[in-house]
Every structure is written in structure tokens, then in C-alpha cells.
BAKE-475339 format. One record per residue: residue in one letter; x, y, z of N, C-alpha, C in turn. Coordinates in Angstrom, 1 decimal. Example, Ala and Ser with C-alpha at 12.3 -4.5 7.8 and 13.67 -1.06 7.14 Angstrom:
// residues 2
REC  type     n.X     n.Y     n.Z    ca.X    ca.Y    ca.Z     c.X     c.Y     c.Z
REC     A    13.2    -5.7     7.8    12.3    -4.5     7.8    13.2    -3.3     7.8
REC     S    12.8    -2.2     7.1    13.7    -1.1     7.1    12.9     0.0     7.9
This chain:
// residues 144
REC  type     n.X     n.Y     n.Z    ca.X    ca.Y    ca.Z     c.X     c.Y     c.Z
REC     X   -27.3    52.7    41.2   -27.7    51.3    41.2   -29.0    51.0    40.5
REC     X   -29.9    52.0    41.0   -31.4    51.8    39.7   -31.4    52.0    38.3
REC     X   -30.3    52.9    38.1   -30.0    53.2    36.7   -29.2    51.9    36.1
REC     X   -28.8    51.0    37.0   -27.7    50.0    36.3   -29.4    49.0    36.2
REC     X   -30.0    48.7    36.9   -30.9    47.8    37.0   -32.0    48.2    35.9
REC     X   -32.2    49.2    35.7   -33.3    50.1    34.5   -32.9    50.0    33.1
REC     X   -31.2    49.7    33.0   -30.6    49.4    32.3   -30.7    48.2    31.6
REC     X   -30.4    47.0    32.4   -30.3    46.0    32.1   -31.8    45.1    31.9
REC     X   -32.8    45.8    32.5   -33.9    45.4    32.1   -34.7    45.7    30.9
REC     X   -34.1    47.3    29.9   -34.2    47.5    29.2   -33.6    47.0    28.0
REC     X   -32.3    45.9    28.3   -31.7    45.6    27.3   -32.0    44.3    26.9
REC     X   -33.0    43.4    28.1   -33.2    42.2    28.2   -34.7    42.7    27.2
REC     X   -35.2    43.7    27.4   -36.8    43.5    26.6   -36.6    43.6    25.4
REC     X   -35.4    44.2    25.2   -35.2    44.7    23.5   -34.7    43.3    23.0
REC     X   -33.7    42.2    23.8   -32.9    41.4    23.0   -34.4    40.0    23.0
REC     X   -35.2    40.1    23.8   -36.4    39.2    23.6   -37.5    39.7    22.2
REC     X   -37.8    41.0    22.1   -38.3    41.5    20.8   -37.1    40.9    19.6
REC     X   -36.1    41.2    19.8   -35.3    41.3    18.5   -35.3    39.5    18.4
REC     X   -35.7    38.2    19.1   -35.2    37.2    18.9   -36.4    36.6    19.3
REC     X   -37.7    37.2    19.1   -39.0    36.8    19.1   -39.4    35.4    18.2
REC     X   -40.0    34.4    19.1   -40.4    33.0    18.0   -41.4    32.6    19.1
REC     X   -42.1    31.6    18.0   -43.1    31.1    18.8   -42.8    29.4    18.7
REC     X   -43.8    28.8    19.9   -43.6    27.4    19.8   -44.9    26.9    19.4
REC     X   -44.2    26.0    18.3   -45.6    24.8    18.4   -45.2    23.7    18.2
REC     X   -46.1    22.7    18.2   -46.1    21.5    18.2   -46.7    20.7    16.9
REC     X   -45.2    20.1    16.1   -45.5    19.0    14.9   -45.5    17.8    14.8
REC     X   -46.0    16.6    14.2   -46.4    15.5    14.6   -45.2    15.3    15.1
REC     X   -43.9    15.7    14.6   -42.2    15.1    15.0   -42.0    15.7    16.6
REC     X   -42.7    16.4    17.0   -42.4    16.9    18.1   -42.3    18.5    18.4
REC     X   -41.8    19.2    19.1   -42.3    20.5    19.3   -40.5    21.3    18.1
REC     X   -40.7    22.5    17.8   -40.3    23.3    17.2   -40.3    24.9    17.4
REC     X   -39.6    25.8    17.0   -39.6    27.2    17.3   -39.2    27.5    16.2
REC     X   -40.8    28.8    15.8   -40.6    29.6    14.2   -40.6    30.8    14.7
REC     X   -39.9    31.8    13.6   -39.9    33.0    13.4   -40.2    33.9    12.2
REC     X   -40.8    35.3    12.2   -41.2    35.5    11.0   -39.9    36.0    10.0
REC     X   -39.2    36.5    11.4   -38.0    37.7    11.1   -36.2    37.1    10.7
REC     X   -36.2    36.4     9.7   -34.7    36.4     9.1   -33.7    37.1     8.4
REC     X   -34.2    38.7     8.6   -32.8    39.4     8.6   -32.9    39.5     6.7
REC     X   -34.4    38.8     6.1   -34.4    39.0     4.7   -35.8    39.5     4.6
REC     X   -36.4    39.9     3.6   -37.9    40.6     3.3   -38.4    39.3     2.4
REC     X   -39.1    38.3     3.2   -39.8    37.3     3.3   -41.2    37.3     3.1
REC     X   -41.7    38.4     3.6   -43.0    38.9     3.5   -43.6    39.0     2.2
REC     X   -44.5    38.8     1.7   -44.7    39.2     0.3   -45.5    38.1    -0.6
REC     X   -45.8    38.1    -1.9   -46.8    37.5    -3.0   -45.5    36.2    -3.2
REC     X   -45.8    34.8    -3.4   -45.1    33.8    -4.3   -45.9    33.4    -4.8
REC     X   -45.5    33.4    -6.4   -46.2    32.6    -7.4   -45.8    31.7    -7.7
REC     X   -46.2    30.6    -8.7   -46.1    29.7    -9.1   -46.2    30.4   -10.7
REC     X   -44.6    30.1   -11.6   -44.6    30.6   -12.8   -45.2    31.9   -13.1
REC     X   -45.0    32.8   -12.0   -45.8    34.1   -12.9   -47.5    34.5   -12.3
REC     X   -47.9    33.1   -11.9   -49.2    33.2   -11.4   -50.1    32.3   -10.4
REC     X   -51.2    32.4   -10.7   -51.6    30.7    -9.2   -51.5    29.8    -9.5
REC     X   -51.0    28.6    -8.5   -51.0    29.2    -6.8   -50.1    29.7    -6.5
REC     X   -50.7    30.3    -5.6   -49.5    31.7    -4.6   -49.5    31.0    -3.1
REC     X   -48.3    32.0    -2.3   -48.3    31.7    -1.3   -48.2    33.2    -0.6
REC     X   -49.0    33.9     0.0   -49.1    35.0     0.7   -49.1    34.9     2.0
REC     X   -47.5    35.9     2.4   -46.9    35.6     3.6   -47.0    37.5     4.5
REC     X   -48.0    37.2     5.2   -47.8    38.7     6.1   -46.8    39.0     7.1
REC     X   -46.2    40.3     7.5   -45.3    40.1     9.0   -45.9    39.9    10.0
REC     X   -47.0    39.7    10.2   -47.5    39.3    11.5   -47.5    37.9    11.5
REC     X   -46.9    36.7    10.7   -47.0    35.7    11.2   -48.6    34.9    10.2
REC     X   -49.3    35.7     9.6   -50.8    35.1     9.4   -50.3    35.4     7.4
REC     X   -51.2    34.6     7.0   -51.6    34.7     5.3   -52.0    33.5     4.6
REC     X   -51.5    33.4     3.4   -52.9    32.4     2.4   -52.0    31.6     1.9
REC     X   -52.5    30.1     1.7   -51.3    29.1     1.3   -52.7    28.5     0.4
REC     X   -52.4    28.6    -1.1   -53.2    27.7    -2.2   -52.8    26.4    -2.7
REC     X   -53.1    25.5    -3.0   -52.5    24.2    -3.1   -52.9    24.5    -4.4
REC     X   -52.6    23.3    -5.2   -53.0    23.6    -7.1   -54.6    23.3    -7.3
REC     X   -55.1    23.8    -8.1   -56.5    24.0    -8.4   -57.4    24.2    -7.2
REC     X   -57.3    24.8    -6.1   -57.8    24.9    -5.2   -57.8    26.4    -4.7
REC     X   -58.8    26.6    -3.8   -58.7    28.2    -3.4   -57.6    28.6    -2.2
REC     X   -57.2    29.5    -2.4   -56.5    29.7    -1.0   -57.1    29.6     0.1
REC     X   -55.8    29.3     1.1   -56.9    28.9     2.4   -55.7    29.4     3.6
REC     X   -56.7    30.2     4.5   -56.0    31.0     5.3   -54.9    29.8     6.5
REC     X   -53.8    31.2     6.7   -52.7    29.9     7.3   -52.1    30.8     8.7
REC     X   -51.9    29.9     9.5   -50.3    30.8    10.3   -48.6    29.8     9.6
REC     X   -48.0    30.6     9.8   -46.7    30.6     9.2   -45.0    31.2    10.4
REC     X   -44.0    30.5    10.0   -43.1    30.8    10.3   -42.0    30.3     9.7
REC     X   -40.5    30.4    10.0   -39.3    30.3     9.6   -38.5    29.5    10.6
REC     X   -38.1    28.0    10.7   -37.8    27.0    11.4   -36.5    27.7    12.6
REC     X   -36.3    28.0    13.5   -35.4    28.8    14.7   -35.0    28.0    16.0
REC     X   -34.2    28.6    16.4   -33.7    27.6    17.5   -34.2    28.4    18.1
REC     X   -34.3    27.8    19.9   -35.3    28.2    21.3   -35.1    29.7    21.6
REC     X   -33.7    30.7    20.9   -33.6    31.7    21.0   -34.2    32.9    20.2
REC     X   -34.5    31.7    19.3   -34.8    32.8    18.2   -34.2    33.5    16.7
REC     X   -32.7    32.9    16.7   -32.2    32.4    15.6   -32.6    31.4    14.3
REC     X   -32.5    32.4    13.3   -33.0    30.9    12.4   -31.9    30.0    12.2
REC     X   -33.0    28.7    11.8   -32.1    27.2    11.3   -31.8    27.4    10.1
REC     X   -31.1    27.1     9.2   -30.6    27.2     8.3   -29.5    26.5     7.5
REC     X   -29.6    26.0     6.4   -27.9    25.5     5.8   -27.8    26.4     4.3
REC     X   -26.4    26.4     4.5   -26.0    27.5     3.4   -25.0    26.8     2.7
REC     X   -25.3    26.8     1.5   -25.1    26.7     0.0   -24.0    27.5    -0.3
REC     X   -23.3    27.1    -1.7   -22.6    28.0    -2.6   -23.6    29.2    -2.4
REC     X   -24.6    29.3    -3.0   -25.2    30.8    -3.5   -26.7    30.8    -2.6
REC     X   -26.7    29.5    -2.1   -28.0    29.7    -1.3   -27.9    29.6     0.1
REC     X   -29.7    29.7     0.6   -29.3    29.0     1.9   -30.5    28.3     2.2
REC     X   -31.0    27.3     2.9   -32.0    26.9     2.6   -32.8    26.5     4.2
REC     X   -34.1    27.1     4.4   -34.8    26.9     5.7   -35.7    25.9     5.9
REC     X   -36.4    25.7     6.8   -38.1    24.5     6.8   -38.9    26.0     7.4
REC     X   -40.0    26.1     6.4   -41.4    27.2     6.4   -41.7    26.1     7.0
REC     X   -42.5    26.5     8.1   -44.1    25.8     8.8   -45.2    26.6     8.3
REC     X   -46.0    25.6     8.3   -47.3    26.6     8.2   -48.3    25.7     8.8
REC     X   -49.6    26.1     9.3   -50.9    25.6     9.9   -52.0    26.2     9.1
REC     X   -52.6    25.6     8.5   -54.2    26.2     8.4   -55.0    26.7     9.4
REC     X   -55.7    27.7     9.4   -56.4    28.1    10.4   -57.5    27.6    10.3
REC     X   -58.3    27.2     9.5   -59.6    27.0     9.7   -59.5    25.2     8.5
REC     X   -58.4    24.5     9.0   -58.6    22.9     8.7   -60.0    22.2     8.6
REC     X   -60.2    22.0     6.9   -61.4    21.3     6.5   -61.4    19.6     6.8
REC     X   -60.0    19.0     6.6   -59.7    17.8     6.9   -58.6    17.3     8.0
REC     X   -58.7    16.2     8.8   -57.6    16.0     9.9   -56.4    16.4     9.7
REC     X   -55.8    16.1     8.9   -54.5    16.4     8.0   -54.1    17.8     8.0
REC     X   -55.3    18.8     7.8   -54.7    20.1     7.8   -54.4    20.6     9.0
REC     X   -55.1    19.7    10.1   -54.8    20.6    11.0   -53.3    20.6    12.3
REC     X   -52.8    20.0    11.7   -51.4    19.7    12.3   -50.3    20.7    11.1
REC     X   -49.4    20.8    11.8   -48.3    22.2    11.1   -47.4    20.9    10.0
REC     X   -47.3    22.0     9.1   -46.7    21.2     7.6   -44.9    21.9     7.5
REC     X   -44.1    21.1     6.9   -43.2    21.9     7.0   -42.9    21.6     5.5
REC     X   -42.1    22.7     4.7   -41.7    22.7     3.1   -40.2    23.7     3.0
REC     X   -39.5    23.2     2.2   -38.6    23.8     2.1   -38.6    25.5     1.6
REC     X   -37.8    26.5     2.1   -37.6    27.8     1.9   -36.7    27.9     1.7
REC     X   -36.1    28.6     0.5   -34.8    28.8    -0.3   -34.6    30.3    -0.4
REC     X   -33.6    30.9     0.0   -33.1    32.3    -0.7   -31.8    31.9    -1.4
REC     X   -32.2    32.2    -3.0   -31.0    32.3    -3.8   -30.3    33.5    -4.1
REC     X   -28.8    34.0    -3.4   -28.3    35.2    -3.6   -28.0    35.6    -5.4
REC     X   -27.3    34.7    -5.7   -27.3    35.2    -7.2   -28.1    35.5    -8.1
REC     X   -29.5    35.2    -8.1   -30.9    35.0    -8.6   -31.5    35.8    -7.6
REC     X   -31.1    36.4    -6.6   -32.2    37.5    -5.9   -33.5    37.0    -5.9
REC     X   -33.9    35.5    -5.8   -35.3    35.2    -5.7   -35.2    34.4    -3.9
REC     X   -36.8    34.1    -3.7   -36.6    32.7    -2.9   -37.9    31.9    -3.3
REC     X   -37.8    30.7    -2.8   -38.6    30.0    -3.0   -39.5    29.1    -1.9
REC     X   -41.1    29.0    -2.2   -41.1    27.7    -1.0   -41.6    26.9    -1.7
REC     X   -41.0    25.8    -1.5   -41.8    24.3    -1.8   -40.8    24.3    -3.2
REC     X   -39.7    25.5    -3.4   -39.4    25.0    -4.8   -40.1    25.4    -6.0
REC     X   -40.9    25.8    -5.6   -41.8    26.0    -7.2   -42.5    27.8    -6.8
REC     X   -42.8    27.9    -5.5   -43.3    29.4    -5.6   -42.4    30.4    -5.4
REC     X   -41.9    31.6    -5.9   -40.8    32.8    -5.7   -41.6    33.9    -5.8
REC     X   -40.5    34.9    -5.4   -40.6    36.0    -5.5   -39.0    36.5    -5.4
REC     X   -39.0    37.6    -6.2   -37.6    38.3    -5.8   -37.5    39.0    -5.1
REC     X   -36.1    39.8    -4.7   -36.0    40.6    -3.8   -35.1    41.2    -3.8
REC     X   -34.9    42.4    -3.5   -34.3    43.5    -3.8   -32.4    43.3    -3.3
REC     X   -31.5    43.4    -4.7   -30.3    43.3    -4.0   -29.7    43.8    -3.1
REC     X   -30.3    45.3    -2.3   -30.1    45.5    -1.3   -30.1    44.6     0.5
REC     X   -31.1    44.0     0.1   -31.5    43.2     0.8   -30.3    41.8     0.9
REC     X   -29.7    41.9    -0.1   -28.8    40.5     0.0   -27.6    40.4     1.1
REC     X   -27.8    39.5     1.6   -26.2    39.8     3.0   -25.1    39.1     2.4
């Protein structure tokens, strides 16, 4: 009987790791992001080749540059329902998400409320994008 109970409490901690998201709150009301979509998300986006970039770490933290301006440190996520699932609509060749992001250290009122911009993975093109204009590619391995 302890082994059935040792069991099932083990399988409850693993399936809350594997469906990990956090909540916050956007002027529209509250939301659940995650970093983890089952794609390699993580990584440098440029803009044509160069700045501005958008630098995305797995822990959830990194650098969002707006044009002619310096980067400026952020938290970030991938739009998910209460479980931990991402949101998503899927395309012929794509599929397309809402990126949140927050500034951490907001110089004006504006920044300091969470922003949301579109996030694209294009399968055919092995790229993604946010906002449309920043990518990076990624490895066809990685394509589901």
C-alpha cells in the first residue's frame, strides 16, 4: 500500500515539473506562460542578420532591444493553459503563439505591465520568429 502511495506521489511531481507555467497578470487579465514547448526556443533572434535581438534564456529571464535602443533586461514566456500546455494555432507550415514578456527593471509606466507579440515556428523554413521580424533557425531535428 506505501509503495502504491510512493508511487503515485512520484508521478504527480514529475507530471507538475513536466507542465510547469507561471501566472501573471496583463492589463486583459491574468494568463499562464511557459518556457518549455516541446521546440528549442531558447537562443539569439535577430533582426536581418543583426540588432535588435531578442535573447531568450531557459530559465525564463533575457534581453528584449526595441530599435535604436539598448537592450533591456526581461522575464519571458510562451502563452499556456492553467496546465501547462501551450496555446497555439497551427497553420499549413506553421504554428503561431503570444510571447509575454515583462521588463525587469521598467524605466517608464508602460513597461512595466507584461507585453504580448506574436511567436511563429515555421516548419518548412526551420526558422521562428517574434514580433515577425526577429528569427533564428533551428535545427530539423527538432521539427515535430
Amino acid at each position: 500500500m506505501n509503495l502504491k502511495k510512493i508511487l503515485i506521489v512520484a508521478i504527480m511531481l514529475f507530471a507538475l515539473n513536466c507542465f510547469a507555467q507561471t501566472k501573471i497578470e496583463a492589463k486583459d487579465g491574468i494568463h499562464y506562460i511557459t518556457t518549455d514547448i516541446d521546440y528549442p526556443i531558447t537562443g539569439t533572434y535577430l533582426f536581418k542578420g543583426t540588432e535588435p535581438t531578442v535573447e531568450l534564456n531557459g530559465n525564463g529571464a533575457g534581453f528584449y532591444q526595441q530599435h535604436e535602443q539598448l537592450k533591456k533586461a526581461i522575464l519571458w514566456g510562451i502563452e499556456c493553459n492553467e496546465s501547462g500546455g501551450p496555446k497555439f494555432t497551427k497553420g499549413y507550415d506553421n504554428a503561431a503563439y503570444t510571447f509575454w514578456f515583462q521588463y525587469t527593471n521598467p524605466e517608464a509606466d508602460e513597461d512595466k505591465n507584461w507585453q504580448a507579440v506574436e511567436f511563429s515556428i515555421h516548419f518548412n523554413a526551420l526558422k521562428m520568429f517574434i514580433n515577425g521580424e526577429r528569427s533564428k533557425d533551428y535545427p530539423e531535428s527538432a521539427n515535430k
